[in-house]
C-alpha positions in Angstrom: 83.3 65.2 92.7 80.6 63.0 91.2 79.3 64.0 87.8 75.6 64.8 89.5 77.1 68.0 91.6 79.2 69.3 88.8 77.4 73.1 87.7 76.9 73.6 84.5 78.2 77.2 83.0 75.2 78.1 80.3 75.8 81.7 80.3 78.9 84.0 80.6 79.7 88.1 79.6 81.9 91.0 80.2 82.2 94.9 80.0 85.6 95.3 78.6 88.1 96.3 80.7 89.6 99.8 80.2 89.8 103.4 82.5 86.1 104.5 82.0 85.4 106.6 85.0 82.3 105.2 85.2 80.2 104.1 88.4 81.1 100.3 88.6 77.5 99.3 88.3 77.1 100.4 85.2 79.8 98.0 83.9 78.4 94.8 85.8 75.0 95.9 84.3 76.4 94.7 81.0 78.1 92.0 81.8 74.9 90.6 83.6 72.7 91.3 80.7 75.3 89.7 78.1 75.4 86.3 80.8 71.8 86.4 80.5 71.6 86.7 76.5 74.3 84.2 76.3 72.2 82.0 78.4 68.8 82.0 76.7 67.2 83.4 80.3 65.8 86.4 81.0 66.3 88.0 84.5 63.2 86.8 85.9 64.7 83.7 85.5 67.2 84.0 88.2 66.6 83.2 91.5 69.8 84.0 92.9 72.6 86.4 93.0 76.3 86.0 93.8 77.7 89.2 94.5 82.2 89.9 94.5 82.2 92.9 96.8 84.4 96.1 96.2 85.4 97.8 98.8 86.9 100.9 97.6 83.3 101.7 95.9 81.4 102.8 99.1 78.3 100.7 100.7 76.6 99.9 96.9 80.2 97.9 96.7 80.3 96.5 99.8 76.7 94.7 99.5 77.6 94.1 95.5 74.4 91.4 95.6 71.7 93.3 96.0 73.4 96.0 93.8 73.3 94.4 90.8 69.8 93.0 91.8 68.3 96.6 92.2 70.1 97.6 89.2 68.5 94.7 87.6 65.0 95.6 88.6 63.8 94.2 91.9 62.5 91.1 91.5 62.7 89.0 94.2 66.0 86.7 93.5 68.1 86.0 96.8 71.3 87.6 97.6 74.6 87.4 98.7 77.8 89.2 98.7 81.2 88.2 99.1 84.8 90.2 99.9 88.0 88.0 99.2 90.4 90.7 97.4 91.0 88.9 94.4 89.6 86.1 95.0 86.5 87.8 94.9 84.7 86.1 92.3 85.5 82.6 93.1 84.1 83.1 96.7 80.8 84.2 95.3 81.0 81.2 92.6 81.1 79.0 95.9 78.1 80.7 97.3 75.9 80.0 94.4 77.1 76.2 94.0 76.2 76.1 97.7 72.9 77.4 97.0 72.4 75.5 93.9 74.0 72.0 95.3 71.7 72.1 98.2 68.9 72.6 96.2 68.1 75.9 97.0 68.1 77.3 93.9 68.2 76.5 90.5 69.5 79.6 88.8 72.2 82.0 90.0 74.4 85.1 88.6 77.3 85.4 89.4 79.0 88.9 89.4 81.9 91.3 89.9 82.3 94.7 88.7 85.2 97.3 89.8 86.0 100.9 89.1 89.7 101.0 90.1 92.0 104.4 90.8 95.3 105.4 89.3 98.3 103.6 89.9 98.6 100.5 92.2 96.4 99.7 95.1 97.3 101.2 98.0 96.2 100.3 101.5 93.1 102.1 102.9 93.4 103.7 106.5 91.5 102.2 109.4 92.1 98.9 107.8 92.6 95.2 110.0 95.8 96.6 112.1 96.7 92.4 112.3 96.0 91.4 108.6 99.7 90.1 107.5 99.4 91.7 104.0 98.7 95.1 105.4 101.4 94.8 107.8 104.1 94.7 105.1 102.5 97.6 103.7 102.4 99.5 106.7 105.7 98.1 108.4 107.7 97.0 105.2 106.8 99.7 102.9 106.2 96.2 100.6 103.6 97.8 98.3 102.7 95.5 95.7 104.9 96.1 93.2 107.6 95.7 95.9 105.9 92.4 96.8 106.0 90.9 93.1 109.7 91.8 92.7 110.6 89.9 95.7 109.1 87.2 94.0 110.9 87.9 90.5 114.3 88.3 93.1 113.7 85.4 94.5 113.6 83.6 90.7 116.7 85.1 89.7 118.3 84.2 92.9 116.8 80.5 92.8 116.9 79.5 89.3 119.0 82.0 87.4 116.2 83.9 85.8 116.8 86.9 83.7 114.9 90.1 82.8 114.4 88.4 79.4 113.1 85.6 80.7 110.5 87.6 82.7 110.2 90.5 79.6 108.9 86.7 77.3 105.6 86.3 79.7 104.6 89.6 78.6 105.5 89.4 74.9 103.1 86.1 74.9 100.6 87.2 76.4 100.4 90.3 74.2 100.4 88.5 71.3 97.3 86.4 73.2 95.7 89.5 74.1 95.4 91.0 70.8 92.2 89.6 69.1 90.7 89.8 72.5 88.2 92.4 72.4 87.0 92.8 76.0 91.3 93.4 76.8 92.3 96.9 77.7 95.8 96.3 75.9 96.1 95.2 72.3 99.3 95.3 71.1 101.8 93.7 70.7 105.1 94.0 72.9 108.5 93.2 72.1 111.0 92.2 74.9 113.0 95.3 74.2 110.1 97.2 74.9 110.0 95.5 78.1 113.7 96.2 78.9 113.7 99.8 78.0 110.2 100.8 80.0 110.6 102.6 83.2 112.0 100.5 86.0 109.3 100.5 89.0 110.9 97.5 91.3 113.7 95.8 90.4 114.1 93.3 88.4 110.6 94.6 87.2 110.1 97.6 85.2 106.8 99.0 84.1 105.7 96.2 81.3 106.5 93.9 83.9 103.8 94.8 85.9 99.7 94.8 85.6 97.5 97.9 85.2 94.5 98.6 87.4 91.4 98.8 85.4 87.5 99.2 85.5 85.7 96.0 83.8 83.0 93.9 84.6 82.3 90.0 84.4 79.0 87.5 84.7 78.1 84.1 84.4 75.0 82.2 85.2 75.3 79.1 86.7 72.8 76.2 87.1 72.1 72.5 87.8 72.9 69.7 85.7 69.1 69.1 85.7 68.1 72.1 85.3 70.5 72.7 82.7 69.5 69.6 80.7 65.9 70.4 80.9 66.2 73.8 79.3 67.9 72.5 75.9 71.3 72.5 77.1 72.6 69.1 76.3 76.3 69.5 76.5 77.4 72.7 79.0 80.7 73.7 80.3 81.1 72.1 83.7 82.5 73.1 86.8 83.9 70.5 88.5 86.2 72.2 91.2 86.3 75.7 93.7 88.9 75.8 95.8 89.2 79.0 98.3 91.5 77.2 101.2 93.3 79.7 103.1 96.9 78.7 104.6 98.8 76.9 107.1 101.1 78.3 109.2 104.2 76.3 110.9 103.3 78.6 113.6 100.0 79.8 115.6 100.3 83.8 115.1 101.6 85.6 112.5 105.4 86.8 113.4 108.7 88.6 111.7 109.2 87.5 109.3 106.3 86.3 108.2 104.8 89.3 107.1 102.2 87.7 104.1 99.8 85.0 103.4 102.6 83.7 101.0 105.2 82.7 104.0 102.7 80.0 105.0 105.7 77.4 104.2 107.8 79.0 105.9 110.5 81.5 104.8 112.4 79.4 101.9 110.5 77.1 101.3 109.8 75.7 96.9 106.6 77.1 95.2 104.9 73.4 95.1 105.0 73.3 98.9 103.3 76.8 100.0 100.1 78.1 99.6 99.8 78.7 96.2 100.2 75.1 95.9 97.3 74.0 98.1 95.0 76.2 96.2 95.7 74.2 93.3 96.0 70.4 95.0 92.2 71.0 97.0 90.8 72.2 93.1 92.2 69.0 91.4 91.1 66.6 93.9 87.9 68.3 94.4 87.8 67.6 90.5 89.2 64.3 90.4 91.8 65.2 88.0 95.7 66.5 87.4 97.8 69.2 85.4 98.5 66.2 82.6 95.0 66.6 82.0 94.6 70.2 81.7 94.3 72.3 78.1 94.6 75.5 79.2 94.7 77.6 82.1 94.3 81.4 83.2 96.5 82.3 85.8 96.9 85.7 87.6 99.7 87.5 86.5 100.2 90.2 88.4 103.6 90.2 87.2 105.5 88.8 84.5 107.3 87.0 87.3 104.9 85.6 89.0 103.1 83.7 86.1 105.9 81.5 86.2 105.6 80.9 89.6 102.0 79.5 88.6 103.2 77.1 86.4 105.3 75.3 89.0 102.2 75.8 91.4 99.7 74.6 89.1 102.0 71.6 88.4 102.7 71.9 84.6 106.6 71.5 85.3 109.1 71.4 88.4 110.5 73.8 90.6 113.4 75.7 88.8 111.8 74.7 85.0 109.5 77.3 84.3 111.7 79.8 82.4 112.4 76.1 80.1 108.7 75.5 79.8 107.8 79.0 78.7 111.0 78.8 75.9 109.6 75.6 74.5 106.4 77.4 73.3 104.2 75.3 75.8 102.4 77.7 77.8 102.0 79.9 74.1 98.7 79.4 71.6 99.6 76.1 70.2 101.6 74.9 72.7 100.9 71.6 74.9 99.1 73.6 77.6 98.5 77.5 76.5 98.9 79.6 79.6 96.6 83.2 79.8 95.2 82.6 76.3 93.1 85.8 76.9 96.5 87.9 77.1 95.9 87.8 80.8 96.4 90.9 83.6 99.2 91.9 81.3 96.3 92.6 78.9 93.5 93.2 80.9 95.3 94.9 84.4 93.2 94.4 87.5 89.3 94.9 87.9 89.3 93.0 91.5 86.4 91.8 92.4 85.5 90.8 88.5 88.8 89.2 87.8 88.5 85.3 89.0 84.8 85.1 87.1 86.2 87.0 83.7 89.4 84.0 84.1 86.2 81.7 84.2 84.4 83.5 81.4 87.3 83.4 79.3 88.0 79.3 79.6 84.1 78.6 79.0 84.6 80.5 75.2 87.5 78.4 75.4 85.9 75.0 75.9 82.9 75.6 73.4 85.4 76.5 70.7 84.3 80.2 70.7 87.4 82.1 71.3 88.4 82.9 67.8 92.1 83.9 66.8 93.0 83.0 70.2 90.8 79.6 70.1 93.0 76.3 72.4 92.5 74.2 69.8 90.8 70.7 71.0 90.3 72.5 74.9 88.9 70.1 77.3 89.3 70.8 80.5 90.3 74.1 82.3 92.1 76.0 85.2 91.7 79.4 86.6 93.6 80.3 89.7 94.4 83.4 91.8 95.0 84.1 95.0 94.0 87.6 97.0 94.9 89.2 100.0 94.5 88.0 103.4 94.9 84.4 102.7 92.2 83.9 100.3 92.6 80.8 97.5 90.9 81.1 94.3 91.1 78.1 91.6 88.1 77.1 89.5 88.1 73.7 87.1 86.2 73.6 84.5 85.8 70.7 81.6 83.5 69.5 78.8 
């Protein structure tokens, strides 16, 4: 991507994740008004709004756009919403750069808010009978937390990973996590503590495995122009959005492939499935590769799975994780810190908001506003997640 359609990222904010019980409005309320403040813009300013939908909140979720604009005040801003489990957030990030790249509009918010209920997310009846994630909760009985220990299986079986290898994700990104102030978790956790907490799936007990949360997450984007001509001189750029969706070997969706993730086929290495191409479509969209990244927030539902990402996301080999995660790379001043914002093992999931908060979090980075858990030096960033139903999710970002 040329320079001239990069964004530019002049304004980001969150409500801090945690179990509020409140109406999820209310939380994207402040994280749209923090954006705006961070900006220099008032709302008047913003002529459009990109919605992440949320289903489970009832019609005000499921056209999340003009939500947030009513709750804004009326005032005549476009709208759009957008549903991609989550990938939420990164689908309405595309939305605005559409807008704002065909020159439809110069301003846009973007925003995702969730109010999330106990325990893990479980399927909702009268839901697409023929959606292959579904099926294998329906069919299976592969709830998520069955899902991710598949995965962590799968490690174990692959590569000879351990529990402590797994229980070591978690004990960084705790430590990551803990000068975080919009993090629900802030503590920090010792592998034993991982060892010893209730077993939910094994190999993954309950430390393995991310929260559900409320929380709330903004940004305004722009132009380059526009950007330029409103005193900011140097923004954080985005310079990639990738939301592919899979490939199959075959036409329709069969036993056993019961998930987005068996797009490769059943067997097949991390770096060739779809997990993969979310990651190869964002770097060439960007014109760069992992060697260049300084950090990168990847979605951790389990401990397991982050180190999945890193062989996705290209920062080692297939097998070398558990190595690259020992070495100290993917920790605060390592070669290429990995979740610097303590991540879902900090945070737990707020759906719709997550991919935009990832974003939020590597912009602080970039200006050097972070704090304790500042990437010294960061230049260019990588947020990536993928939600159900086939939906990619991988922004880059740089200076």
């Amino acid at each position: 991507m040329s320079g001239d359609r990069d964004l530019a990222v002049i304004g980001v904010g969150m409500h801090p994740w945690g179990k509020w019980g409140r109406n999820f409005v209310e939380y994207g309320v402040v994280a749209a008004r923090a954006a705006l403040d961070d900006a220099g813009i008032t709302w008047p300013d913003v002529d459009f709004v990109a919605g992440g939908e949320t289903v489970r909140n009832g019609y005000p979720g499921y056209v999340a756009g003009a939500t947030f604009a009513q709750a804004l005040g009326w005032q005549g801003a476009r709208v759009a919403s957008s549903y991609a489990a989550c990938a939420s957030g990164a689908t309405a990030l595309q939305s605005a750069r559409a807008q704002i790249l065909a020159g439809l509009c110069d301003v846009a918010l973007v925003i995702g808010a969730d109010t999330t209920p106990k325990g893990f997310l479980a399927p909702n009846k009268g839901e697409r009978g023929d959606d292959p994630d579904w099926l294998r909760f329906r069919l299976l009985g592969a709830t998520n937390p069955t899902y991710f220990a598949l995965y962590a299986r799968r490690r174990v079986e692959l590569y000879g990973a351990t529990r402590d290898d797994f229980a070591q994700v978690k004990v960084k990104n705790s430590l990551h996590g803990l000068e975080n102030p919009n993090a629900r978790y802030r503590k920090a956790t010792a592998v034993a503590d991982v060892l010893t907490s209730p077993l939910v799936a094994d190999p993954l007990s309950l430390l393995d495995i991310c929260a559900t949360s409320d929380g709330a997450a903004a940004m305004i984007v722009t132009s380059m122009e526009w950007a330029r001509a409103h005193g900011h001189a140097d923004p954080v750029r985005i310079r990639g959005v990738s939301t592919v969706t899979p490939t199959y070997p075959n036409p329709v969706i069969e036993m056993p492939n019961f998930a987005t993730d068996s797009a490769a086929g059943i067997g097949a290495l991390p770096t060739h499935g779809f997990k993969s191409s979310i990651a190869r479509a964002a770097y060439e969209e960007a014109g760069i590769g992992p060697e260049d990244l300084s950090c990168a927030e990847v979605y951790d539902l389990s401990t397991a799975l982050e180190l999945d990402w890193y062989e996705h996301i290209g920062l080692c080999e297939p097998g070398d994780a558990e190595g690259l995660l020992r070495s100290g790379a993917t920790t605060l001043g390592g070669r290429v810190p990995v979740n610097p914002s303590g991540g879902l093992a900090c945070f737990g999931e707020a759906v719709p908001a997550q991919a935009i908060a990832q974003v939020c979090e590597l912009a602080w980075q970039l200006r050097g506003q972070a704090g304790a858990r500042q990437v010294e030096g960061a230049q260019v960033g990588l947020s990536i997640n993928q939600g159900l139903f086939g939906h990619g999710s991988c922004v880059i970002v740089s200076r």
